[in-house]
N, C-alpha and C positions, 0 to 999 in steps of 0.2 A: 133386837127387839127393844132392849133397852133404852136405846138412842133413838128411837122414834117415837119411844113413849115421852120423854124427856127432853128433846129437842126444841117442843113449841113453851114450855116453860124458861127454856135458856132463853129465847127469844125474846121473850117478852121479859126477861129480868135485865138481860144489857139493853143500852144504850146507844150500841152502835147502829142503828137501822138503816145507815145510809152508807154502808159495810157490806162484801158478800159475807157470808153465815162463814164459807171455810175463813178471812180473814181474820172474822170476829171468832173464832175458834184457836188460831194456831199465832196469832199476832198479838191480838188487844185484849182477851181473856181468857185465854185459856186454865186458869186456875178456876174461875167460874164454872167453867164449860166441866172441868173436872169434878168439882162442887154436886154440879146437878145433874150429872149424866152417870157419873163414874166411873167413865174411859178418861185413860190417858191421848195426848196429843198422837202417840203411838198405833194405840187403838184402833181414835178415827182415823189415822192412815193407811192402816190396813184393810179396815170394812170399805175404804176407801178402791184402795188398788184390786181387793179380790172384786169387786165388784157389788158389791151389796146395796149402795144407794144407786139409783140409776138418777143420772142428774137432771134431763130434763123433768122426771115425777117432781124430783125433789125441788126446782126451780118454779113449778107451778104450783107444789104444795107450799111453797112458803109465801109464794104473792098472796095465794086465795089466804093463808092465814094472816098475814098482814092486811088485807081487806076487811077480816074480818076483825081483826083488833083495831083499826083504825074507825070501823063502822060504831064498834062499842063504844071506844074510846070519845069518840065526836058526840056520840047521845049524850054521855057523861059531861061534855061541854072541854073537851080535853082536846086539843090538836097539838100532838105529838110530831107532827112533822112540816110545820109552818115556817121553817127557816131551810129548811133540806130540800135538793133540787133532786135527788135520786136516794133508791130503794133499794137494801139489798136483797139480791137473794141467793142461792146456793154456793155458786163459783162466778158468780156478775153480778151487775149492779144494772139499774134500767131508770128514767127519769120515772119523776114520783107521781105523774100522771098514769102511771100504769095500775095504778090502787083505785085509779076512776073506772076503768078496765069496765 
């Protein structure tokens, strides 16, 4: 419950969006990811293997909130992803026209 409380916070704090979420987890921040969630790399691999995230939710859950940070961000006059040709999301990456979706 933790990690899905905390999850779209980590998201929005790194910088890797052109990243899936597990490499931006277990690769390029994980001290982050530990920061603001409070699992270990450990942890998520375990909520991982018992089955606790089902990855297609979690693949649509993170487009639709990247649409939705992207929607904010743009009012703001902020384009966050004007050099990035893809998006990540859970366990893939998809071109960044999928945030037109």
């Amino acid at each position: 419950m933790k990690f899905a409380t905390r999850i779209p916070i980590f998201m929005y704090l790194t910088d890797y969006r052109e990243e899936s979420l597990e490499d931006v987890i277990r690769k390029l921040e994980p001290s982050l990811f530990e920061r603001v969630t409070g699992l270990t790399i450990d942890d998520f691999d375990l909520l991982l293997r018992v089955g606790v995230f089902n990855r297609a939710q979690m693949n649509d859950a993170i487009l639709k909130f990247r649409r939705y940070e992207d929607a904010s961000l743009a009012y703001t006059g902020v384009n966050r992803h004007a050099a990035e040709t893809r998006i990540g999301l859970m366990d893939s990456t998809v071109p960044i026209e999928a945030l037109l979706g």
